[in-house]
C-alpha positions as CSV (number, residue, x, y, z in Angstrom):
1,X,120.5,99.1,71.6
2,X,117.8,96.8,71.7
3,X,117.6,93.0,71.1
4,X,116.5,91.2,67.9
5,X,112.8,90.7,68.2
6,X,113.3,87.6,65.8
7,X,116.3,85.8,68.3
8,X,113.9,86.9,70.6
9,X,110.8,85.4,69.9
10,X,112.2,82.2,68.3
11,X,113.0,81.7,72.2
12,X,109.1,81.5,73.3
13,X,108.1,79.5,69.9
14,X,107.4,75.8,70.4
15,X,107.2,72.8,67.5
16,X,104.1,73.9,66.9
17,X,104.2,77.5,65.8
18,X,104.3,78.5,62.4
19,X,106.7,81.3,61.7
20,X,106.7,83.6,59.0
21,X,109.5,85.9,61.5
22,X,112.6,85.0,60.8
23,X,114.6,85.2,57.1
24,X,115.0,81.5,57.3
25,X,115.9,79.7,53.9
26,X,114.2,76.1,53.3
27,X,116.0,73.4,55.0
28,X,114.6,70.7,52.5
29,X,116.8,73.1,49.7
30,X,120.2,72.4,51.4
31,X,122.3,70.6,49.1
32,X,123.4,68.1,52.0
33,X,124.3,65.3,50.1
34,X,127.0,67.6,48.3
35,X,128.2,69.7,51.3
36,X,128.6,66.2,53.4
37,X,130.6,65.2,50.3
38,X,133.4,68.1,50.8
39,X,132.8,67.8,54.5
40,X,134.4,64.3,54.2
41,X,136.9,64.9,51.5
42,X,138.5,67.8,53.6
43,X,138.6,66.2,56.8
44,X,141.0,63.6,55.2
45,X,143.5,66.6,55.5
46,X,145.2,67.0,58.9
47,X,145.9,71.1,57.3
48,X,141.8,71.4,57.8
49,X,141.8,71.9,61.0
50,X,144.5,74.6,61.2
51,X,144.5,78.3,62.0
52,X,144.2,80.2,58.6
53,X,145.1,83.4,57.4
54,X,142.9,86.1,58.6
55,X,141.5,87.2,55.1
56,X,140.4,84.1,54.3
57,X,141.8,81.2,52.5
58,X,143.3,82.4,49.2
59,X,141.3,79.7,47.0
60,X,138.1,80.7,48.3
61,X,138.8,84.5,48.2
62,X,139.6,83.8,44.8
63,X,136.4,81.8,43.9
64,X,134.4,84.7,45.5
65,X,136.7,87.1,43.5
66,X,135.5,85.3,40.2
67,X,132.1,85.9,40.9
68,X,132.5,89.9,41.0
69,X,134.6,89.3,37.8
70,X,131.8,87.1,35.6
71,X,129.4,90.0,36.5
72,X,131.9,92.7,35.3
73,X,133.4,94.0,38.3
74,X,137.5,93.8,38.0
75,X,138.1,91.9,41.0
76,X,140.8,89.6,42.6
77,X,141.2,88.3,46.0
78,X,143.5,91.1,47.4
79,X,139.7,92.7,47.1
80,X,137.7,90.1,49.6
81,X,137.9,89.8,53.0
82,X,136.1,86.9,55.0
83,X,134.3,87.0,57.6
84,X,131.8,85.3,59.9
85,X,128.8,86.2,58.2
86,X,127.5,89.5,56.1
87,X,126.7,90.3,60.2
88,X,130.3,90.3,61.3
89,X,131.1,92.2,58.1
90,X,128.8,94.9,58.9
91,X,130.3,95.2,62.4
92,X,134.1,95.3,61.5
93,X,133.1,98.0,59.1
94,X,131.5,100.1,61.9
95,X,134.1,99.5,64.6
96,X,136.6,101.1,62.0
97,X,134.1,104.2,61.2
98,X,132.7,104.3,65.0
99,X,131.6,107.6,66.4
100,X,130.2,108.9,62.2
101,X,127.3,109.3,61.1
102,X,125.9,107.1,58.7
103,X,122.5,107.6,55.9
104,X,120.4,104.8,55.8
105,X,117.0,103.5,54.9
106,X,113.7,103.4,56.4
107,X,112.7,101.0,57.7
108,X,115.8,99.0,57.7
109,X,117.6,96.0,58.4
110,X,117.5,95.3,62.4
111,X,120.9,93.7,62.5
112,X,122.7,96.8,60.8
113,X,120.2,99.2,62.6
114,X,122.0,97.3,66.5
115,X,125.4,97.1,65.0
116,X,125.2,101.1,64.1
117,X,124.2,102.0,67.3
118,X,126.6,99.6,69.4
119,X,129.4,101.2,67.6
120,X,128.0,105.1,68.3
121,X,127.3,105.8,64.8
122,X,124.4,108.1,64.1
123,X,121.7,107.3,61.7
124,X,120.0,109.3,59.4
125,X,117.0,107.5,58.3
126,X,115.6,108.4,54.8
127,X,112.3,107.2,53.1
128,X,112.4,104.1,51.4
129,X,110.2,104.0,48.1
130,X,108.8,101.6,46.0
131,X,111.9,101.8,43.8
132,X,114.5,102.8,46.2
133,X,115.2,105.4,48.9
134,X,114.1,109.1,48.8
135,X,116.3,110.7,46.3
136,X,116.2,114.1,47.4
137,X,116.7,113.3,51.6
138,X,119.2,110.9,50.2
139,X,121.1,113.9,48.2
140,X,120.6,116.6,51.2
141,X,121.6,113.8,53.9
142,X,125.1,112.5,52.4
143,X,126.3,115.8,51.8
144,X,126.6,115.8,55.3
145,X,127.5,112.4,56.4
146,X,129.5,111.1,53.6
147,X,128.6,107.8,54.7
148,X,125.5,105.3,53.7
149,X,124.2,101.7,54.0
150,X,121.5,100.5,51.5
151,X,120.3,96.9,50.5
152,X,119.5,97.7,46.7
153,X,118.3,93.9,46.0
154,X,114.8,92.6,47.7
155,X,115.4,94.9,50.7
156,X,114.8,93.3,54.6
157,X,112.7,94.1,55.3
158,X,110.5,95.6,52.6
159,X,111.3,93.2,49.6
160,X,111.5,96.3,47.4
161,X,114.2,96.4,44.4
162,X,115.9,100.2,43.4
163,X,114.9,100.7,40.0
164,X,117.8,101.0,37.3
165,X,117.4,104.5,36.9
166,X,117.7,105.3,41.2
167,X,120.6,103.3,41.2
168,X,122.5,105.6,38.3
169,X,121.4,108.4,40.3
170,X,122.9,107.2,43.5
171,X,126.4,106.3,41.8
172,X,126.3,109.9,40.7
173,X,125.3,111.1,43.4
174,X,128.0,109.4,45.7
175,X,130.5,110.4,43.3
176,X,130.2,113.7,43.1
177,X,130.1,113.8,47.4
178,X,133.5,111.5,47.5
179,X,131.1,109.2,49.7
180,X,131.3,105.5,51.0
181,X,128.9,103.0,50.0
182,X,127.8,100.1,51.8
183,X,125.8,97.9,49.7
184,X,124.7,94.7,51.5
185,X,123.6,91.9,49.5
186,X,122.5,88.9,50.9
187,X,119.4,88.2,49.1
188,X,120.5,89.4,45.1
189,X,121.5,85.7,43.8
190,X,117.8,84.9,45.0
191,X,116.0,87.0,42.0
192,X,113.4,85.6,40.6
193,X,113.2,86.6,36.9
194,X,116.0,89.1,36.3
195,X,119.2,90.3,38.0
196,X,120.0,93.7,39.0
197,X,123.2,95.2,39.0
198,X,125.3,96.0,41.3
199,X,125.2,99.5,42.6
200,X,128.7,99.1,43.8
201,X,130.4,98.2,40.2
202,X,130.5,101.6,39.2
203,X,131.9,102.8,42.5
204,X,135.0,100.6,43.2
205,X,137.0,102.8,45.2
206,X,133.7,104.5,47.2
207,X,131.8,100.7,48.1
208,X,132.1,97.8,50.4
209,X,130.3,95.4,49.1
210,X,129.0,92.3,51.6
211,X,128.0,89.4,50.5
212,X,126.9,86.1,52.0
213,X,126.5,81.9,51.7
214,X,123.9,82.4,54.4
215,X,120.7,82.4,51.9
216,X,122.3,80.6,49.3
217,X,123.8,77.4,51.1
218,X,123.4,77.3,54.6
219,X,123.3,79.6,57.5
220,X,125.2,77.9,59.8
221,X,128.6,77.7,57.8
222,X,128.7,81.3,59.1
223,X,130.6,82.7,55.8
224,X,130.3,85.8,54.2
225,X,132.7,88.5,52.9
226,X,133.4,92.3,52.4
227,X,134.8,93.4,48.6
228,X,136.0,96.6,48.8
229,X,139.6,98.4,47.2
230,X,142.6,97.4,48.8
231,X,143.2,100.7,50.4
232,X,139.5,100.3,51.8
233,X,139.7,97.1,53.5
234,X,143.3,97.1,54.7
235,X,142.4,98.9,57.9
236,X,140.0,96.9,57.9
237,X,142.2,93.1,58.7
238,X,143.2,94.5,62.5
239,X,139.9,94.6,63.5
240,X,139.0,91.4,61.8
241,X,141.9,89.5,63.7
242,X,140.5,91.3,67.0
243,X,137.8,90.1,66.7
244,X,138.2,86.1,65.9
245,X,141.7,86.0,64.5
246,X,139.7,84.1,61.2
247,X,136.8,83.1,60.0
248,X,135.8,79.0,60.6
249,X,138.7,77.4,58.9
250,X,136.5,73.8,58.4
251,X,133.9,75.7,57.3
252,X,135.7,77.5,54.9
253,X,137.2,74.6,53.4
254,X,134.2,72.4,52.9
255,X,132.9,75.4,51.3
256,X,136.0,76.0,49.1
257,X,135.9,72.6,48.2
258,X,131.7,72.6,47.2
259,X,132.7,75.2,45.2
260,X,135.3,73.6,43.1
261,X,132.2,72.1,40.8
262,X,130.7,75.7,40.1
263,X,127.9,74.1,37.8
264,X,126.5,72.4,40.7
265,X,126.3,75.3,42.8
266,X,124.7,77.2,39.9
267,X,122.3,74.4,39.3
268,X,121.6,75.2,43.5
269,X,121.1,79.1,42.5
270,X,118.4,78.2,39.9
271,X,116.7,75.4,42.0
272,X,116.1,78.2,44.8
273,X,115.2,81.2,42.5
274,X,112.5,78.3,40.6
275,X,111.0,77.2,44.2
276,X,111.2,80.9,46.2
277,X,109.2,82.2,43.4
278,X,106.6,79.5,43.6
279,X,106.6,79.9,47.3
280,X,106.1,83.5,46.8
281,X,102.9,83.2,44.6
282,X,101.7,81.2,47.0
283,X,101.8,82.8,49.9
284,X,100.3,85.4,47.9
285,X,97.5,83.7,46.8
286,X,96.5,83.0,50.4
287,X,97.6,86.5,51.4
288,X,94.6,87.9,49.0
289,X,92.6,85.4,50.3
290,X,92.4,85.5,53.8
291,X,93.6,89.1,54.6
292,X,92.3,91.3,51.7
293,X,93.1,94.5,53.6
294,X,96.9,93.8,53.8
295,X,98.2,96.3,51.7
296,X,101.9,95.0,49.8
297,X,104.0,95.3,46.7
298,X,105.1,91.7,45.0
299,X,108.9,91.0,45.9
300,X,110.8,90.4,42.6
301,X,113.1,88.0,44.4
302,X,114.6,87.7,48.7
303,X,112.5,86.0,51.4
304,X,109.9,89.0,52.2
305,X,106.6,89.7,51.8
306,X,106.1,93.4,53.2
307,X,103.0,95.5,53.9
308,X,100.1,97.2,56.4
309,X,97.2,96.8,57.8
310,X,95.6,99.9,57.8
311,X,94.9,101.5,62.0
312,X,96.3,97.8,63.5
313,X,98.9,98.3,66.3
314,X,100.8,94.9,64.5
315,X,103.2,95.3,68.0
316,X,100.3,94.4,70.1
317,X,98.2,92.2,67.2
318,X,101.2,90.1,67.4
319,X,100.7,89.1,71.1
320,X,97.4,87.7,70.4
321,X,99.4,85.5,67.0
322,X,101.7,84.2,69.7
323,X,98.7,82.6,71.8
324,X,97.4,80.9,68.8
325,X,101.3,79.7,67.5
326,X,101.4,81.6,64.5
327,X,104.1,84.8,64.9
328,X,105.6,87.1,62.5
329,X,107.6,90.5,62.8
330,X,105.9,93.9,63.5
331,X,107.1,96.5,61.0
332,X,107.9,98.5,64.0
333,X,111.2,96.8,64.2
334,X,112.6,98.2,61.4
335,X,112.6,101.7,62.4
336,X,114.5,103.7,64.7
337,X,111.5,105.2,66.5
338,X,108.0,104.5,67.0
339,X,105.8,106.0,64.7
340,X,104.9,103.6,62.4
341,X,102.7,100.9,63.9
342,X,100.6,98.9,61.0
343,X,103.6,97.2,59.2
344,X,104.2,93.6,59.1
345,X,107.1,91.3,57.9
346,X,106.3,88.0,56.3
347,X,108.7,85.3,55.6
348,X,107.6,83.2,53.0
349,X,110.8,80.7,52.1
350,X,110.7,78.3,55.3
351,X,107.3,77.5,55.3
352,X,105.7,74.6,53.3
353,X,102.5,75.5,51.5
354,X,100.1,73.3,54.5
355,X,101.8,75.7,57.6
356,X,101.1,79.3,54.9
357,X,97.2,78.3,54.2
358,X,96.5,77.2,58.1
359,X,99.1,80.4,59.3
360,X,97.8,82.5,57.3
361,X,93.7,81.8,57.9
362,X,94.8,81.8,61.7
363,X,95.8,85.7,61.2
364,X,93.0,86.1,59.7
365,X,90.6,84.4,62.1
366,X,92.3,86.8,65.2
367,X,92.4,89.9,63.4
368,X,88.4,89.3,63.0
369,X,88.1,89.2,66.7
370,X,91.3,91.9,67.5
């Protein structure tokens, strides 16, 4: 168990640093204006400020529900769970399956990499490729474990996509082992030209499936949700009301109550997609320029630029990036040991296209003299 190297070094940053470290959406994006709207609408009810039922609040889970059911996944709100974040999600999930073994990715997510291993549950990492994870380790690896975690849509931290054929071959493949799926999916609203489909539609009884208002709205409502079969998440409730009894009741609300005008949260999605991609270009176009020797693939959508620079320790390159205020997160992160040493994760959303030019020539400037 080892602390998140992004809390972390958001600790030692001052107003001058430019990061590309943590998966921070654009401020300037929020739709404030709308959200304060609901805020004040809902606050004129004295039932707002209330304990709620531990699931969530019926009209939102059915909102949520709706979502699943316009992309052609039967699904109704007995099927979504709230909770405090895709984060919590992932951690009531491995409280219930504590002590397993579990296949995953590599690199992966940091946040699912701690909760694993504060709950005791082994992982078995397996090679990610440029269109999704190592078939055959995958194959030979839940035979065994019965149990996986993959982030099919603009991975964290590699950005990558699973092609549609690796994701028919995974559906079958978990099929035919009677395995559990868990398909986290904060980032797949944020595609840039085309949407993938979810992995976890053709598994309904084998998936949880966690979603999140995190990237999409605003991080600090703190929602997110788990749809799974009933029989999957009903074990699933104690723990939840262990934990926090329920999910942020006022946040909940003003969120339920956003909601009610879907078209403008839709006009949101398209507003984000439209500017992410421009940022993305961007940043690329400066990536080429100043650091020619970073080897990546182009996101199709998400928050990350991901790559290497060939025989640079990034763990100790970034030390030197702190000194000069620009920081972002060593690839070696992502792993569960410490063999690979040249990867770096860029985030390029919550940067404005000034901070990305002078960041990114200031990377380029130290490596010069690293």
């Amino acid at each position: 168990m080892k602390r998140s190297f992004i809390r972390e070094i958001l600790e030692h940053t001052t107003n001058n640093t430019i990061s590309f470290a943590g998966g921070l959406p654009d401020e300037k994006l929020f739709p404030i204006v709308q959200l304060k709207k609901s805020a004040m609408k809902v606050m004129q009810i004295n039932t707002t400020l209330q304990y709620t039922k531990s699931t969530g609040i019926d009209s939102l889970k059915e909102k949520i529900a709706q979502f699943y059911c316009e992309d052609g996944f039967d699904t109704g709100p007995e099927n979504i769970l709230i909770t405090s974040g895709s984060q919590q999600a992932l951690d009531i999930i491995s409280r219930y399956n504590s002590n397993k073994t579990i296949t995953i990715e590599s690199p992966s997510y940091l946040g699912a990499i701690n909760v694993f291993n504060l709950n005791n549950i082994k992982q078995i990492p397996i090679t990610l490729e440029n269109d999704g994870i190592n078939l055959e380790g995958f194959t030979s690896s839940i035979k065994e474990t019965k149990f996986s975690y993959l982030i099919p849509d603009f991975q964290n931290p590699t950005g990558k996509t699973y092609s549609k054929e690796k994701r028919k071959k995974i559906i079958s493949i978990i099929k035919s082992n009677d395995a559990i799926l868990i398909e986290d999916s904060p980032y797949s609203e944020l595609y840039f030209d085309t949407k993938n489909t979810m992995i976890s539609k053709n598994l309904p009884k084998n998936s949880f499936h966690l979603g999140s208002f995190s990237k999409t709205l605003a991080p600090s409502l703190r929602i997110g949700w788990i749809r799974a079969d009933e029989e999957l998440l009903k074990p699933l409730i104690s723990y939840k009301e262990a934990m926090d009894l329920h999910t942020n009741g006022l946040s909940q609300h003003i969120l339920d109550d956003y909601l009610n005008d879907i078209t403008q949260y839709k006009k949101h999605l398209n507003t984000l997609r439209s500017e992410y991609k421009n940022k993305m270009l961007l940043f690329k176009k400066y990536l080429d320029l100043y650091l020619p020797e970073f080897e990546y693939c182009e996101p199709k959508g998400g928050m990350f630029i991901y790559g290497k620079l060939p025989n640079i320790d990034t763990s100790v390159f970034i030390q030197e990036c702190i000194k000069h205020e620009v920081i972002f997160v060593p690839g070696i992160e992502f792993y569960s040991d410490d063999s690979i040493k040249d990867e770096i994760r860029f985030n390029f959303t919550h940067t404005s296209e000034d901070e990305i030019k002078i960041g990114l020539e200031k990377i380029a400037t130290i490596l010069k003299e690293f």
